[in-house]
C-alpha positions as CSV (number, residue, x, y, z in Angstrom):
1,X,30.7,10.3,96.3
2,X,29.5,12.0,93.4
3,X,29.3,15.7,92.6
4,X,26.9,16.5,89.3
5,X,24.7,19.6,89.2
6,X,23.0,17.4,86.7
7,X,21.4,15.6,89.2
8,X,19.9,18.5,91.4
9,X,19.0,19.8,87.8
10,X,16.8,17.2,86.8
11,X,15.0,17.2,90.1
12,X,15.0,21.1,90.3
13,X,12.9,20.6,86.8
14,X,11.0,18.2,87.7
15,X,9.3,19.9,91.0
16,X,9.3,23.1,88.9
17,X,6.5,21.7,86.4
18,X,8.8,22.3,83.4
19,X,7.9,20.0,80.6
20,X,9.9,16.9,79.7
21,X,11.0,18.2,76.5
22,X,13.1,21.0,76.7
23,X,12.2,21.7,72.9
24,X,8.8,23.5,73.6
25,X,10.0,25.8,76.3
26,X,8.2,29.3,76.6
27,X,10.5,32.1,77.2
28,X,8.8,32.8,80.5
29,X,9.8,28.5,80.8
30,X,13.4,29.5,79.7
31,X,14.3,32.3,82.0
32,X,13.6,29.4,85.1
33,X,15.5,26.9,83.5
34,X,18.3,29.4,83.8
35,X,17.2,30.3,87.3
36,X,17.3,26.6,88.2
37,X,20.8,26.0,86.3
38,X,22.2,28.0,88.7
39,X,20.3,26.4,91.2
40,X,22.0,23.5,90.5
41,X,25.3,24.8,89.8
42,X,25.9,25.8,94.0
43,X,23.9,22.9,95.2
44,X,26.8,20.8,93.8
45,X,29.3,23.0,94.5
46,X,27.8,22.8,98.5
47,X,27.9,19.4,97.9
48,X,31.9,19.6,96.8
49,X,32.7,21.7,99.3
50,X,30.8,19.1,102.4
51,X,32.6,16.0,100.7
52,X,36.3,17.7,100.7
53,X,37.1,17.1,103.8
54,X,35.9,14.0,104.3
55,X,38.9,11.5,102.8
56,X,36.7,9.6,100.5
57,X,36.9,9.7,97.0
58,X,34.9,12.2,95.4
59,X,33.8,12.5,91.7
60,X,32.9,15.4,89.8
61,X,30.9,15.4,87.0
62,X,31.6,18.0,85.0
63,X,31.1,16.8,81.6
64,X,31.7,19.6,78.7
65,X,32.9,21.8,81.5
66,X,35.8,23.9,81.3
67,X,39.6,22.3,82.1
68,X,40.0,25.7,83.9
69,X,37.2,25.1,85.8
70,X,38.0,21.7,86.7
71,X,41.7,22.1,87.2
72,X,40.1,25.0,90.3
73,X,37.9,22.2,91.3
74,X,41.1,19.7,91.5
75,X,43.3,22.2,93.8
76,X,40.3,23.0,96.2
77,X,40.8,19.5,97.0
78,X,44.4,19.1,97.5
């Protein structure tokens, strides 16, 4: 199983009507991207959290994330 917020993300963006490039964002454009980071952020930590007790091996993609962070994420599971 994989856990990335990334992926929620991406579709979060895409059923918002944001525009591809992230370049051109109004600021009206950039307060929802925010809105839908954290969106994204709980639907994969839901998603963590449904997965830990299953016994299969569980990724989490937390690329540029903090080792804090992820050293949290890695007791949660033990």
């Amino acid at each position: 199983k994989i856990v990335n917020s990334d992926i929620s993300l991406e579709w979060l963006k895409k059923n918002s009507g944001l525009p591809e490039d992230m370049n051109d964002l109004t600021k009206e454009q950039r307060s929802t991207l925010g809105k839908l980071q954290h969106q994204s952020r709980q639907i994969a930590k839901d998603k963590m959290m449904k997965y830990r007790g299953d016994g299969n091996g569980v990724i989490i993609d937390g690329t540029g994330g903090s080792i804090k962070v992820m050293e949290k994420q890695v007791q949660e599971f033990t």
